[in-house]
Each structure stands twice: as C-alpha cells, then as structure tokens.
C-alpha positions as CSV (number, residue, x, y, z in Angstrom):
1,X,-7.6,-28.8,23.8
2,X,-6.6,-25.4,21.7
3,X,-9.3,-24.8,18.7
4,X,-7.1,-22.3,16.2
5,X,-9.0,-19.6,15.3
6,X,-8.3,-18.5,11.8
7,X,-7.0,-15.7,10.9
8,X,-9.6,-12.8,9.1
9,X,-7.4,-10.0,8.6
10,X,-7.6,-8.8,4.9
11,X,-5.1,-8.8,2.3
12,X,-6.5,-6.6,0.1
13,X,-6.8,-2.5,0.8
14,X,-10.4,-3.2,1.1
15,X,-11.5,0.3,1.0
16,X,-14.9,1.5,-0.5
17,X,-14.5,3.7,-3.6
18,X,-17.5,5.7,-2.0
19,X,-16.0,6.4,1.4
20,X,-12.5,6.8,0.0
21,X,-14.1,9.6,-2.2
22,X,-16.2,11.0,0.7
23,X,-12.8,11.6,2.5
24,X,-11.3,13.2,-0.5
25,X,-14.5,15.7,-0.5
26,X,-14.9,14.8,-3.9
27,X,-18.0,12.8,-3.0
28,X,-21.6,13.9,-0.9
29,X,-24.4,11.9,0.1
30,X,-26.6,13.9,-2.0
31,X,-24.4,13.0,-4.9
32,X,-24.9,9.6,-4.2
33,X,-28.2,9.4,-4.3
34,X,-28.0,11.5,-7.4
35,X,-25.6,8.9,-9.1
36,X,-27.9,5.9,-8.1
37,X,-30.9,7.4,-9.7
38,X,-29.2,7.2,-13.4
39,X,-27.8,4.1,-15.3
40,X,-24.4,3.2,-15.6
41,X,-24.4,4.1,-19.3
42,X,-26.2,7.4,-19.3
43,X,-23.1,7.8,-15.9
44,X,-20.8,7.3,-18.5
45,X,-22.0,9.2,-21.5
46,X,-22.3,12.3,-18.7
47,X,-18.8,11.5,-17.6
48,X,-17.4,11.7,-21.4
49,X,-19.7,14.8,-22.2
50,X,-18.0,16.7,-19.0
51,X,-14.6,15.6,-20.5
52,X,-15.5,16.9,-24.2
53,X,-16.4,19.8,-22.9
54,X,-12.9,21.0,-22.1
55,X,-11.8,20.6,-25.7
56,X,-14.7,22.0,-27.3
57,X,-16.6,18.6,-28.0
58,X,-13.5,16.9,-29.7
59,X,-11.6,13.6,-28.6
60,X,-9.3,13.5,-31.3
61,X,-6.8,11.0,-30.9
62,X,-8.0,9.3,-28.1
63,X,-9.8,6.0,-29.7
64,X,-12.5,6.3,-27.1
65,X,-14.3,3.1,-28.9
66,X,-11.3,0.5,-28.7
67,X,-10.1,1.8,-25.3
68,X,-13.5,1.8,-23.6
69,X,-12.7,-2.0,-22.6
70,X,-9.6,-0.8,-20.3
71,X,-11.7,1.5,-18.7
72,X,-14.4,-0.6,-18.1
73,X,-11.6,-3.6,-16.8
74,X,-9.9,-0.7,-15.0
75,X,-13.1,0.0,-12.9
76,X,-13.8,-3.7,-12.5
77,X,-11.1,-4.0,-10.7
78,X,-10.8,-1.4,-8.1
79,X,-14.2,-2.7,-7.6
80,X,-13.6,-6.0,-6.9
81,X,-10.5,-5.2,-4.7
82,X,-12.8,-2.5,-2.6
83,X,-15.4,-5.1,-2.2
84,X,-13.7,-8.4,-1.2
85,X,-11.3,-9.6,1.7
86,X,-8.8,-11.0,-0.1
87,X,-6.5,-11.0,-3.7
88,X,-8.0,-14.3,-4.4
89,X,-11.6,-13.5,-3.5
90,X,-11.1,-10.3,-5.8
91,X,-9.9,-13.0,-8.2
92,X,-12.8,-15.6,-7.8
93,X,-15.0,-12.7,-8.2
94,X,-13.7,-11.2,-11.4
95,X,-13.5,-15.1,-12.6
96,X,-9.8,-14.8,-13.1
97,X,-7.1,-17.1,-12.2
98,X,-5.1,-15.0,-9.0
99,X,-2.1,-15.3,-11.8
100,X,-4.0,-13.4,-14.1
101,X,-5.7,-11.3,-11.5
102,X,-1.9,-10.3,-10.4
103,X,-1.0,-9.4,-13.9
104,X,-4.2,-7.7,-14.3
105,X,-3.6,-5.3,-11.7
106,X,0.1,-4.4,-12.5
107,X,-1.1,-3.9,-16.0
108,X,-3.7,-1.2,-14.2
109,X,-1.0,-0.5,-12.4
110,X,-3.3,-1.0,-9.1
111,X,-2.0,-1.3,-5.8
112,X,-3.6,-3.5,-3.8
C-alpha cells in the first residue's frame, strides 16, 4: 500500500519582513527590540515625524488622513503573505475571499 504524502512546499514568498530587512542592513537586533518596546501608533506618528522632517514639517498635498487606510492595507498584506504558507491562507487570514485577496495585492502591486 502507497500512503501519498502531501505536498508542503509554499506558494507564497514566505519571507519575514524582519529577516528580509536584516539582510538589507536596514534592520539590527537592537533595533528590534527598540521597535517592540513602543506602540504601533506612537511607530507611526515617529515614522511620519521622520518624513516631515525633510520638508520642513509640511505634507501638503499628500491627504495623509484619507490615504492612511492604503497604508495600513498595504502593510496588512505583506504581513499576512510573510507569515503564512500559502495565497489562500494569507487570504483566510486577512478574511478575504482568495479573488479579492488576488486583486488586493495587484492593487498593492505585491508580488507574491
């Protein structure tokens, strides 16, 4: 008798943001534990702060209020993607449909 084993390879990239960074040297384990020590909403006030300060504290015409939600979807899905096995377990994940999953990541334009 021949059991089939199923097949566990991944269909997704299934790499971590974290070690994908660390490779980049973008990324230290000292900044890590820096990064887990604040919340995600003082992260992103700093984040936005650091990109003000560029342009001397002024985000004219970028309408930071009604685009946060694409960011926010953006980084939701390179999330789910780095964390799960598979398209449709991103999906699951995410609670979308693997239709709207797909459209969600071409609209991202996010490779996966």
């Amino acid at each position: 008798m021949v059991v089939k084993v199923k097949d566990k390879r991944s269909t997704t990239i299934n790499t971590s943001i974290i070690n994908k960074l660390k490779d980049q040297n973008l990324l230290t384990d000292q900044t890590i534990v820096a990064i887990n020590a604040i919340s995600l909403e003082d992260l992103i006030a700093v984040k936005l702060e650091l990109a003000c300060n560029h342009v001397n504290n002024r985000l004219y015409g970028l309408d930071i209020w009604r685009n946060s939600v694409y960011i926010v979807k953006d980084a939701l899905l390179k999330f789910a993607i780095s964390t799960t096995n598979s398209k449709k377990d991103a999906a699951r994940f995410l609670g979308l449909t693997y239709n709207d999953f797909k459209l969600a990541c071409k609209k991202f334009k996010i490779d996966i």
